[in-house]
C-alpha positions in Angstrom: 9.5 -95.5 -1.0 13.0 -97.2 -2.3 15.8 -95.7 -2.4 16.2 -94.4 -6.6 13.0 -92.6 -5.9 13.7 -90.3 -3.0 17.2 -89.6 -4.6 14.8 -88.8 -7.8 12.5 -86.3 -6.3 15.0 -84.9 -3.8 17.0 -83.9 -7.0 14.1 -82.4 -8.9 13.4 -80.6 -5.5 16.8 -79.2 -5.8 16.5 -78.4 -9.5 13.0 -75.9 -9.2 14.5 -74.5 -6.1 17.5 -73.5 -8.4 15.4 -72.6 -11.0 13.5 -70.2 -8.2 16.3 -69.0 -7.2 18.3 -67.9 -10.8 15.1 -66.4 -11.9 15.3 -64.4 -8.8 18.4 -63.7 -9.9 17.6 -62.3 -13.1 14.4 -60.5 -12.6 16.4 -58.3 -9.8 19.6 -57.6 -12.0 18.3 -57.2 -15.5 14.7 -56.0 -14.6 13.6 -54.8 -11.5 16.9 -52.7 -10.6 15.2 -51.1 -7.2 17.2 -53.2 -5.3 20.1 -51.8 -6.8 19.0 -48.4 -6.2 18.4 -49.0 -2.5 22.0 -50.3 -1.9 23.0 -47.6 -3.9 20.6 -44.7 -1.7 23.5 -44.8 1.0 26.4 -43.9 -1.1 23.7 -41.4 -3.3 23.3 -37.4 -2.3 19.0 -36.3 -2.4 19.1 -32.4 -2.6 15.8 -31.3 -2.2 14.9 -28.6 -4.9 12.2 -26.2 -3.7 8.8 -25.3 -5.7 8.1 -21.4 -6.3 5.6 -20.8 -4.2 1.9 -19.8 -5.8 1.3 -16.0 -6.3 -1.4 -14.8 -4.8 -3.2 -11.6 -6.6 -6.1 -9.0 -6.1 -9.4 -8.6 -7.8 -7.7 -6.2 -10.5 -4.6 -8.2 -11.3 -2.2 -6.2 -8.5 -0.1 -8.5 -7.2 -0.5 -9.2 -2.9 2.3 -11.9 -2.2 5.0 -13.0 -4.7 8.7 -14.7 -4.7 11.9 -13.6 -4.1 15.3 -15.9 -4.1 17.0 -16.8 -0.7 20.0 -19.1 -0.2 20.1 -21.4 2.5 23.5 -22.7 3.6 23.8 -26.5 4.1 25.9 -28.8 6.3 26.3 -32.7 5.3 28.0 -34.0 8.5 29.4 -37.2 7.0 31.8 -35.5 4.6 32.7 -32.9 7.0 36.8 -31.6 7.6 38.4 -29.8 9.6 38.0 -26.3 8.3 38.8 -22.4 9.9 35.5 -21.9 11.8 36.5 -18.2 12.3 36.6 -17.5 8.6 33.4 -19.5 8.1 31.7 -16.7 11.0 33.2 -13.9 9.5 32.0 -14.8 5.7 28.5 -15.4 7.2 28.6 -12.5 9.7 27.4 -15.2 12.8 29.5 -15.6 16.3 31.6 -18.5 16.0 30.2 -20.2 19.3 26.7 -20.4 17.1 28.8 -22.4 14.2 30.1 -24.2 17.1 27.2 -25.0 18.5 25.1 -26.2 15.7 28.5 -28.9 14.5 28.1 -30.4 17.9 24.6 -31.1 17.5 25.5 -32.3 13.8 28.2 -34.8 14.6 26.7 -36.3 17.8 26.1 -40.4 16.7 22.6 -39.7 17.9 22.4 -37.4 14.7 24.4 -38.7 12.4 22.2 -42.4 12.6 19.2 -40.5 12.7 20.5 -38.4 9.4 22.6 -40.7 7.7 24.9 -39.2 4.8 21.8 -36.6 4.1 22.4 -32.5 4.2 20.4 -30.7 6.6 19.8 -26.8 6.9 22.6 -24.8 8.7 21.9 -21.5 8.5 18.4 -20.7 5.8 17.5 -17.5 4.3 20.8 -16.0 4.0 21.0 -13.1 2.0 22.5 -12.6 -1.5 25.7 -11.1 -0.5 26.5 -13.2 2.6 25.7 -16.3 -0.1 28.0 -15.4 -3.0 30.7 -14.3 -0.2 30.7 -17.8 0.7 29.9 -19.4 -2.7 33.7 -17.4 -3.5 35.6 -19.6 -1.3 33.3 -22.4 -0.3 36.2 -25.1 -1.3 37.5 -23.7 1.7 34.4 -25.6 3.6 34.8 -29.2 2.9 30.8 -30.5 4.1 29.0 -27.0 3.2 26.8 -26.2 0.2 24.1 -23.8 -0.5 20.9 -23.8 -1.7 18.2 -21.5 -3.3 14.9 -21.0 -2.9 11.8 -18.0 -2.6 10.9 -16.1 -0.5 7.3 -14.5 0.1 7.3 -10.8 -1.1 5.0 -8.2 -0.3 4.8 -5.1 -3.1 1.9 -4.1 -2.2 1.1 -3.5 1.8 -2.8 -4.9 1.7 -3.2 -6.7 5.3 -0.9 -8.7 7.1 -3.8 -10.7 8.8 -5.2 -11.2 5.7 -2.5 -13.0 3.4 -0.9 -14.6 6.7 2.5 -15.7 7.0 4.4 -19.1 5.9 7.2 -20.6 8.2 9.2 -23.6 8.9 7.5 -27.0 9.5 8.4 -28.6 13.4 8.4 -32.2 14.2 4.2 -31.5 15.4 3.5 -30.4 11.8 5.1 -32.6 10.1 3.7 -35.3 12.0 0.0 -34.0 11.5 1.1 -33.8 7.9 4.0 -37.1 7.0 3.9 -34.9 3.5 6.3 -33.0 4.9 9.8 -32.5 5.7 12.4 -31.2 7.8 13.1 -28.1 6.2 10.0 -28.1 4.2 8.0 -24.3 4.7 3.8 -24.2 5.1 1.6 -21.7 5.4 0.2 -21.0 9.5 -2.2 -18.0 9.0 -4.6 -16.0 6.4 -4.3 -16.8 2.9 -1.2 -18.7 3.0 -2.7 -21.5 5.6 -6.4 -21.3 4.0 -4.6 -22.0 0.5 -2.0 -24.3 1.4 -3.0 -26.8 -0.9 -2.8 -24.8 -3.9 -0.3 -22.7 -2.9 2.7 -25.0 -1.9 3.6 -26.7 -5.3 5.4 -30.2 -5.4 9.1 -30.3 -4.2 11.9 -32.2 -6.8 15.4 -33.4 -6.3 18.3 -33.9 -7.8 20.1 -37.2 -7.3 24.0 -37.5 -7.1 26.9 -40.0 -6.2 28.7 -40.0 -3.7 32.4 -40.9 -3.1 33.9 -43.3 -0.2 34.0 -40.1 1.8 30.7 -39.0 1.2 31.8 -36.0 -1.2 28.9 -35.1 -3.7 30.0 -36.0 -7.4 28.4 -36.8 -10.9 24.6 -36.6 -11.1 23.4 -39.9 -10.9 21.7 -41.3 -14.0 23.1 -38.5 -15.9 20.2 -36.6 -14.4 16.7 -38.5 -15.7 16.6 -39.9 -12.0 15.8 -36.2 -11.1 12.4 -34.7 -10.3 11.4 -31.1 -11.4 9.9 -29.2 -8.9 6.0 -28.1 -9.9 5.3 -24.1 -9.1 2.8 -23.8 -6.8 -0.7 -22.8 -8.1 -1.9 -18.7 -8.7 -4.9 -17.6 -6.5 -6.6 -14.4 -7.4 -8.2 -13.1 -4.6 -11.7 -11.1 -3.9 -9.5 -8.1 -2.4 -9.4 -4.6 -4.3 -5.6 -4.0 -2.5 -6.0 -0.2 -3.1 -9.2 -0.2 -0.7 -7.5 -2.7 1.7 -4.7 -0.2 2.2 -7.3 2.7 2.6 -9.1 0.6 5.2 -6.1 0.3 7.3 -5.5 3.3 7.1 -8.4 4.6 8.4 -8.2 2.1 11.1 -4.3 3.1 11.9 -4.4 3.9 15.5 -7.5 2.3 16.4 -8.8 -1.1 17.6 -11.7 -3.1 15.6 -12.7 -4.1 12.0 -13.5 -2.8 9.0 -15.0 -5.3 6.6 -16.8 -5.0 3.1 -18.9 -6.8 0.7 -19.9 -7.1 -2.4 -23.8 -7.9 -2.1 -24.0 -10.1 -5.6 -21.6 -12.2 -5.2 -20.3 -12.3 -1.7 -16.6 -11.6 -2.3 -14.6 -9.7 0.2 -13.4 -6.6 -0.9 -12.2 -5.5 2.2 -11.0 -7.4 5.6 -9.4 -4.9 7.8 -8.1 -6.2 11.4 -6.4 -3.4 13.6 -4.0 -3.4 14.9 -2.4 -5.8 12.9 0.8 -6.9 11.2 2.4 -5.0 8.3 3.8 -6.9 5.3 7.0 -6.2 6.4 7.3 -8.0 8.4 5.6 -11.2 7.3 8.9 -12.3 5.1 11.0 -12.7 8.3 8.0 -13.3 10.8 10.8 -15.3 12.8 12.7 -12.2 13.9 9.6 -10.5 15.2 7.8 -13.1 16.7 8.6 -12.5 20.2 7.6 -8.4 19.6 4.3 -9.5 18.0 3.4 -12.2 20.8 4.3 -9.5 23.7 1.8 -6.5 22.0 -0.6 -6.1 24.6 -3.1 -5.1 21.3 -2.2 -8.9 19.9 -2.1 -7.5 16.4 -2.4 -11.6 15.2 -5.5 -12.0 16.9 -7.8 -11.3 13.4 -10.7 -9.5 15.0 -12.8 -9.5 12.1 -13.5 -13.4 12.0 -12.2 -13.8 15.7 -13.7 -11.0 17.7 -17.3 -11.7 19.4 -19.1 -8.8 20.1 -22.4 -7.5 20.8 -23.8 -6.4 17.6 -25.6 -3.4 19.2 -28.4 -1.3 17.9 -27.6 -2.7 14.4 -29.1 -5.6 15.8 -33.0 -3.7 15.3 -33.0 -4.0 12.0 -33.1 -8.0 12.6 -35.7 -7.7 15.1 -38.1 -4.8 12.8 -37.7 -7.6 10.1 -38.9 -10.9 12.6 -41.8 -8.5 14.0 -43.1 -7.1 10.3 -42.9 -11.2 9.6 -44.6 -12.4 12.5 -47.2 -9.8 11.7 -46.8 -8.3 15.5 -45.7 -5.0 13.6 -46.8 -2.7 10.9 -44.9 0.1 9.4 -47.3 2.2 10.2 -47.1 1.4 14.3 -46.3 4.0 16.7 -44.9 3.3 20.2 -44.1 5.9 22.8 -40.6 6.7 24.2 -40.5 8.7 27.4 -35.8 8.7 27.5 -36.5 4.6 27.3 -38.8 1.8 27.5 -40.6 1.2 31.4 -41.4 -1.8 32.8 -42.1 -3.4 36.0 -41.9 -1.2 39.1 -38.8 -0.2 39.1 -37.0 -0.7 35.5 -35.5 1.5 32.7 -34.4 1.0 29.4 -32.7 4.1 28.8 -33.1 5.9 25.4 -31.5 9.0 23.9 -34.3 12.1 23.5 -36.5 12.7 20.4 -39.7 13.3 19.7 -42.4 10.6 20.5 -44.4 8.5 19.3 -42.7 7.5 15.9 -42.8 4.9 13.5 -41.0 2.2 12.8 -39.2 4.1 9.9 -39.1 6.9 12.4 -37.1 4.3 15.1 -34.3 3.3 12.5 -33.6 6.6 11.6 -33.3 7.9 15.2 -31.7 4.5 16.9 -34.9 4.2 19.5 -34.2 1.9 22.1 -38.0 2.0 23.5 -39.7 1.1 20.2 -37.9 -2.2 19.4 -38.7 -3.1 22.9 -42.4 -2.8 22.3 -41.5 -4.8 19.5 -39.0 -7.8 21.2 -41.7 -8.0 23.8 -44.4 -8.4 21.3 -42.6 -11.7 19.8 -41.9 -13.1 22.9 -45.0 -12.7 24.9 -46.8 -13.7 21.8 -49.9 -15.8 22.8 -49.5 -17.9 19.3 -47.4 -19.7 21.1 -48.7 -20.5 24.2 -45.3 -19.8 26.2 -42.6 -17.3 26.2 -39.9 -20.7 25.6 -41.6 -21.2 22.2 -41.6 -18.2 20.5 -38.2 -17.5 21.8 -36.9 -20.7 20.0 -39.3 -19.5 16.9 -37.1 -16.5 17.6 -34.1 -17.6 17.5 -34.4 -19.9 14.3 -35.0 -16.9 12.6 -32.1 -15.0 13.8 -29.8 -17.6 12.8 -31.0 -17.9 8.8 -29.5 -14.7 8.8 -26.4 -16.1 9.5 -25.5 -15.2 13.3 -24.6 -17.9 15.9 -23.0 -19.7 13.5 -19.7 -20.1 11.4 -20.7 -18.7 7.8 -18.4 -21.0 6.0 -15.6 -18.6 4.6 -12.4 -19.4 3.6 -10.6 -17.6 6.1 -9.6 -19.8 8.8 -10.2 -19.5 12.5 -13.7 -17.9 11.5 -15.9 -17.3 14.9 -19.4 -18.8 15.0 -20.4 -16.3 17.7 -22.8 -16.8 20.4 -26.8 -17.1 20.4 -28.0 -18.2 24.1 -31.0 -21.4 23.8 -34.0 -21.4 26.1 -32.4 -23.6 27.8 -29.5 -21.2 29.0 -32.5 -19.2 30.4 -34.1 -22.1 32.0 -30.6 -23.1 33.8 -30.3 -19.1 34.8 -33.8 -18.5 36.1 -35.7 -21.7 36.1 -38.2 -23.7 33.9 -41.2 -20.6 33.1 -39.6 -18.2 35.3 -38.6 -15.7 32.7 -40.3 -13.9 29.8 -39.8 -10.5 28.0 -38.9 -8.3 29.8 -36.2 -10.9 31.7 -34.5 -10.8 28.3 -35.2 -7.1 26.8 -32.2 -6.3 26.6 -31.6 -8.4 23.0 -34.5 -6.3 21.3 -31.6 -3.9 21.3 -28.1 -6.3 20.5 -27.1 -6.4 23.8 -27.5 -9.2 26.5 -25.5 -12.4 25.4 -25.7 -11.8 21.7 -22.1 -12.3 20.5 -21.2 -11.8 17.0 -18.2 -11.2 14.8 -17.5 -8.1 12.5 -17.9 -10.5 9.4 -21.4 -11.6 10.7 -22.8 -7.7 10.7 -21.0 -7.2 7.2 -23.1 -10.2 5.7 -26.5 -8.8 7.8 -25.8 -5.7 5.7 -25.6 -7.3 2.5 -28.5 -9.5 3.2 -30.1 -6.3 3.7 -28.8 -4.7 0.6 -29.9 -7.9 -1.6 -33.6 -7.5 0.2 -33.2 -10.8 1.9 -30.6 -13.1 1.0 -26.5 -13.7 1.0 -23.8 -15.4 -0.8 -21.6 -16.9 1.9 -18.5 -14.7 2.0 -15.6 -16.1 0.6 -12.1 -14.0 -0.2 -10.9 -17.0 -3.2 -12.2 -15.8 -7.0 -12.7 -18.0 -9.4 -9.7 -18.3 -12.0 -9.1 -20.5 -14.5 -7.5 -23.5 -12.3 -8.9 -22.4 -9.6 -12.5 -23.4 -9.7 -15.2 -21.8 -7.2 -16.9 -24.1 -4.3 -20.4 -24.5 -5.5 -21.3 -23.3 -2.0 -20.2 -19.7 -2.7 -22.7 -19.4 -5.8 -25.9 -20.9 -3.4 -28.3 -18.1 -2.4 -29.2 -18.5 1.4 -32.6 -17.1 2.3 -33.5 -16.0 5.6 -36.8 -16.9 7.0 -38.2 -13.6 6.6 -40.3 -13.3 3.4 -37.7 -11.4 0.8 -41.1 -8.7 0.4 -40.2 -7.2 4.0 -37.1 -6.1 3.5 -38.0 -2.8 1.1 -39.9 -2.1 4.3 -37.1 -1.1 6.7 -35.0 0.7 3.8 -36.2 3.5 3.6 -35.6 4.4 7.5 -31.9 3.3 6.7 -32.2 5.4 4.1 -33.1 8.5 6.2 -30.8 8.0 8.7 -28.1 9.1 6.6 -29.6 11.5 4.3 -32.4 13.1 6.3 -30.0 15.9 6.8 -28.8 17.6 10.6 -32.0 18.6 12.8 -34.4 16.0 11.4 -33.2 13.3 14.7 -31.1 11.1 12.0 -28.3 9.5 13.7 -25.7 8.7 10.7 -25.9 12.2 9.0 -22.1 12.4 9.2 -21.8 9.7 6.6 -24.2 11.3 3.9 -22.4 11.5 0.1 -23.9 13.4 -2.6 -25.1 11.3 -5.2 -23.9 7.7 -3.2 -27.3 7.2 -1.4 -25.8 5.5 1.8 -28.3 3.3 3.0 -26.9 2.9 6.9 -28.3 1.7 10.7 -26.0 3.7 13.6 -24.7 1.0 16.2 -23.9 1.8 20.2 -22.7 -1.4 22.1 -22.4 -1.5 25.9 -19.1 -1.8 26.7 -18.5 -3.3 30.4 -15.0 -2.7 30.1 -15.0 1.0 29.1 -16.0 3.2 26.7 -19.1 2.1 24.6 -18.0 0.5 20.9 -18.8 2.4 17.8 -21.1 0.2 15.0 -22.2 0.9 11.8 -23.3 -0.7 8.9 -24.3 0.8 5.1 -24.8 -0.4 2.0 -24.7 1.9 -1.5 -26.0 2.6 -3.6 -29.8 2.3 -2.3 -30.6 -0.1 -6.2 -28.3 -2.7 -6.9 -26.3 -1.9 -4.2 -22.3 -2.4 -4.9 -20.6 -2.7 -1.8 -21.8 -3.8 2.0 -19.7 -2.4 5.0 -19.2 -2.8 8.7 -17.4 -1.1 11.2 -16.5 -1.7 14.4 -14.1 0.6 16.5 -13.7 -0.5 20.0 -14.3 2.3 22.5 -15.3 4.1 20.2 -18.2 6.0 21.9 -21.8 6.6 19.5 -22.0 5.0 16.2 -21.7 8.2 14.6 -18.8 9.2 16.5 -16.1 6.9 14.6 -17.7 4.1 12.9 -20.0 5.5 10.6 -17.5 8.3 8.9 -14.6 5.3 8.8 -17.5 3.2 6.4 -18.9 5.8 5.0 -15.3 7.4 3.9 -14.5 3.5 2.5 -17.9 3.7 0.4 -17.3 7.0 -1.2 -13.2 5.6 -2.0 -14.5 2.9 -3.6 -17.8 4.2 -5.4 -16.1 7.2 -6.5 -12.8 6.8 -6.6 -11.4 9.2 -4.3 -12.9 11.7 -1.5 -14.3 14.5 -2.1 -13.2 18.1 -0.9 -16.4 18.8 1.5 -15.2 15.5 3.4 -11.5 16.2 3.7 -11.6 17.7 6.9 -13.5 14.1 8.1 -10.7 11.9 6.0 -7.9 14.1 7.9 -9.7 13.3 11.7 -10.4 9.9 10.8 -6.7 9.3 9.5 -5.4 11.3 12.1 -7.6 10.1 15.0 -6.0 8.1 18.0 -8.2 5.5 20.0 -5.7 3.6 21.3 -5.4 4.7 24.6 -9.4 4.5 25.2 -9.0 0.6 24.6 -8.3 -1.7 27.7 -5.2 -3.9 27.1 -4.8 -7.3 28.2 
């Protein structure tokens, strides 16, 4: 190559790279200015500006959880002066060691790089007074600002456990969730944490300049650099709030769960946890943190959907409805009870006395142990199947379409799946084919290692009450932005033929209503007019005192509402349980209680199990 033609080439060479290079130029300065803004990000103040958070409302419009404006008070360590920290402590009512404190933390280098010339959160949630005292003389506080933003409020006291709290993220959330920032507030339990999404709203800012020494000036852009914060969505809950505070207060001063259902649809009307935390202290759930974490009674421990119990002689009704489908009962069937059911040489199922033989209408109403014995041992030792591991997993499939040993699929969190053993925990226990009916007898009557929560025996009842399917229960109604999951509207049938269920009614039926003498065991929660459909529920209780069950639906057509209660230690069903549903039934069917049960409403209200219940 001569000489003229490298100089040629080495000049054009020289001539695109230029051209590269002023087109560069141009395309960064005239039209893509985000260079610009990234130089400028450094001398330019971000103040976050904070969504209002979603309301959340009851069935009937009342509203649970709304917003109320807090200030926080800001610090911006890179335009910080000397200032009088005593004045600062006495404006905000704080020790001046805790000012103190948090500046050294502020103005270490380790902070400051990590921060840069952003504001960070001195001192949140102040209250309106303390704000404007300092907002007065805050020129005095070179570095300081304040900000504003809601607060959850709580007009209505309707379940602490149930619309949850919301707190500050830490550096464990926000790294689970990079959507987040330091400062940023979520939801942790109930409602709030379920909802989060829809609840939270989209966080803005407002942009301005900064000086040489960091001081905050014009807005930058004039303002149309700013982002508007987006309001968090509404949710209208499944709650009626004026029987959620009735059910707490039949529950004050007791330990268990009170849970009802509508049948139709599957909504919640009622989710009762007790102990639990008053919406008082949900708004400032920091302050009593400590208190709540020591109760020996964990009030946040949401026993309805958390709990796993024995379902107890509820339980029958599942095992009347698996014999009357595997054709080993009849209505019509008698069985003896001599104070239990006998077998082997030695061993007792103990029973409560009545009159023998009875019925299997008979055996609901009264609660007899002995008869669904007869009946448990017929499915098991079923020759159909050839072996007692067979029909106990034929068993078992059927005891889980109606929902148990499962998680249902509500939108509460933390929901329980509960606890139904497999042959094979059997076979480990006693060995392959050592073990039959009578090994495992005590589950003809809920006990054994059945463990179920409250939720569970709310949804048996309104599979009951809709003569053989549920709705999956669900505490989020449908509103106009908030669609409902398709799941929530899907029917589940059990395996039991929908035809057998009018067949164990009627001894629900009785055992409320068949009047005192007649051997019923829920007579206590009879209401003219109501007809309480009910099954009486004693569970063993290793621990102490046997837990009251019970579960009704009303009325006996096109039932309205499904219940279940649960009081620990509470002794018979009929003792505690059944007038706590039963009152809960006639408060929300008829509006109010009427005079011939006062005297039950004041023992219930007034009553005091607390001391029965073993802490730990």
């Amino acid at each position: 190559m001569t000489e003229p033609t490298r100089h040629i080439r080495l000049l054009v060479a020289l001539g695109v790279a230029a051209l590269i290079l002023l087109g560069r130029i141009f395309y960064i300065q005239l039209v893509d200015d985000s260079y610009k803004t990234d130089a400028l990000n450094n001398s330019m103040a971000h103040i976050p500006v904070y969504p209002l958070r979603g309301i959340i409302y009851d069935r009937n419009g009342q509203i649970l959880v709304g917003n109320k404006i807090c200030y926080d008070l800001l610090c911006t360590p890179s335009a910080l002066e000397p200032f009088d920290t005593l004045l600062l402590s006495r404006v905000l009512g704080v020790e001046k060691q805790v000012i103190q404190e948090k500046l050294a933390e502020y103005t270490s280098r380790q902070f400051r790089r990590k921060i840069g010339y952003r504001s960070v959160v001195m001192f949140p949630k102040l209250p309106e007074e303390t704000y404007m005292r300092f907002e007065e003389i805050s020129y005095r506080f070179p570095g300081f600002s304040g900000q504003a933003r809601s607060l959850r409020q709580y007009p209505f006291n309707a379940g602490g456990n149930l619309l949850g709290y919301i707190s500050e993220v830490d550096a464990q959330y926000i790294k689970a969730h990079p959507e987040y920032k330091s400062g940023d507030y979520a939801g942790k339990t109930g409602l709030e944490f379920s909802c989060e999404r829809l609840l939270r709203g989209e966080k803005g800012e407002k942009i301005f300049y900064r000086d040489s020494r960091g001081r905050i000036g014009a807005p930058y852009r004039g303002g149309e650099a700013d982002k508007p914060a987006v309001s968090g969505m509404d949710i209208t809950t499944t709650i009626d709030a004026r029987l959620q505070h009735y059910g707490q207060a039949l529950m004050q001063n007791k330990v268990g769960s009170l849970v009802a259902i509508e049948p139709s649809t599957g909504e919640i009307l009622t989710l009762v946890s007790s102990p639990g935390i008053d919406v008082d202290v949900l708004a400032d759930i920091g302050a009593h943190y400590k208190e709540i974490a020591a109760n020996p009674y964990k009030p946040m421990f949401n026993r309805a959907v958390q709990a796993s119990y024995p379902p107890g002689s509820v339980f029958k009704l599942v095992n009347a409805l698996i014999g009357l489908q595997e054709g080993v009962l009849r209505p019509s069937m008698k069985y003896p009870c001599h104070a239990g059911y006998h077998f082997g040489k030695n061993s007792r199922l103990g029973c409560h006395n009545h009159r023998s033989p009875i019925d299997m209408e008979e055996a609901i109403m009264m609660s007899c142990n002995a008869y669904f014995c007869y009946v448990f041992k017929d499915l098991i030792d079923n020759p159909d199947y050839g072996t007692a591991e067979k029909a106990f997993n034929r068993w078992r499939d059927y005891v889980e379409s109606f929902g148990f040993g499962q998680k249902l699929g509500s939108d509460f969190p933390s929901e329980l799946g509960g606890f139904i053993p497999k042959s094979s925990y059997y076979d480990k226990y006693y060995g392959k084919n050592a073990w039959k009916a009578h090994t495992i007898i005590s589950l003809s009557i809920g006990q054994g290692e059945l463990g179920c929560t409250p939720l569970h025996l709310a949804n048996l009842c309104a599979t009951i009450a809709n003569r053989g399917y549920y709705y999956i229960p669900h505490l989020v109604k449908e509103s106009e932005k908030v669609p409902l999951d398709e799941k929530y509207r899907q029917r589940h049938y059990t395996k039991v033929d929908t035809t057998h269920f009018a067949q164990i009614i009627p001894g629900m039926y009785r055992a409320v209503n068949a009047g005192w003498g007649s051997g019923a065991t829920a007579s206590i929660a009879a209401v003219e007019g109501l007809e309480i459909c009910g099954k009486t529920g004693t569970a063993q209780n290793p621990h102490g005192d046997d837990h009251s069950v019970f579960i009704c639906f009303a009325p006996r057509d096109n039932p309205k509402i499904a219940v279940a209660a649960y009081l620990e230690n509470g002794g018979f069903g009929a003792a505690w349980a059944a007038p706590v549903a039963s009152l809960l039934v006639e408060q929300y069917l008829s509006g109010g209680i009427s005079q011939e049960r006062k005297p039950l409403e004041k023992r219930v209200l007034e009553g005091n199990l607390m001391d029965k219940v073993k802490r730990k």
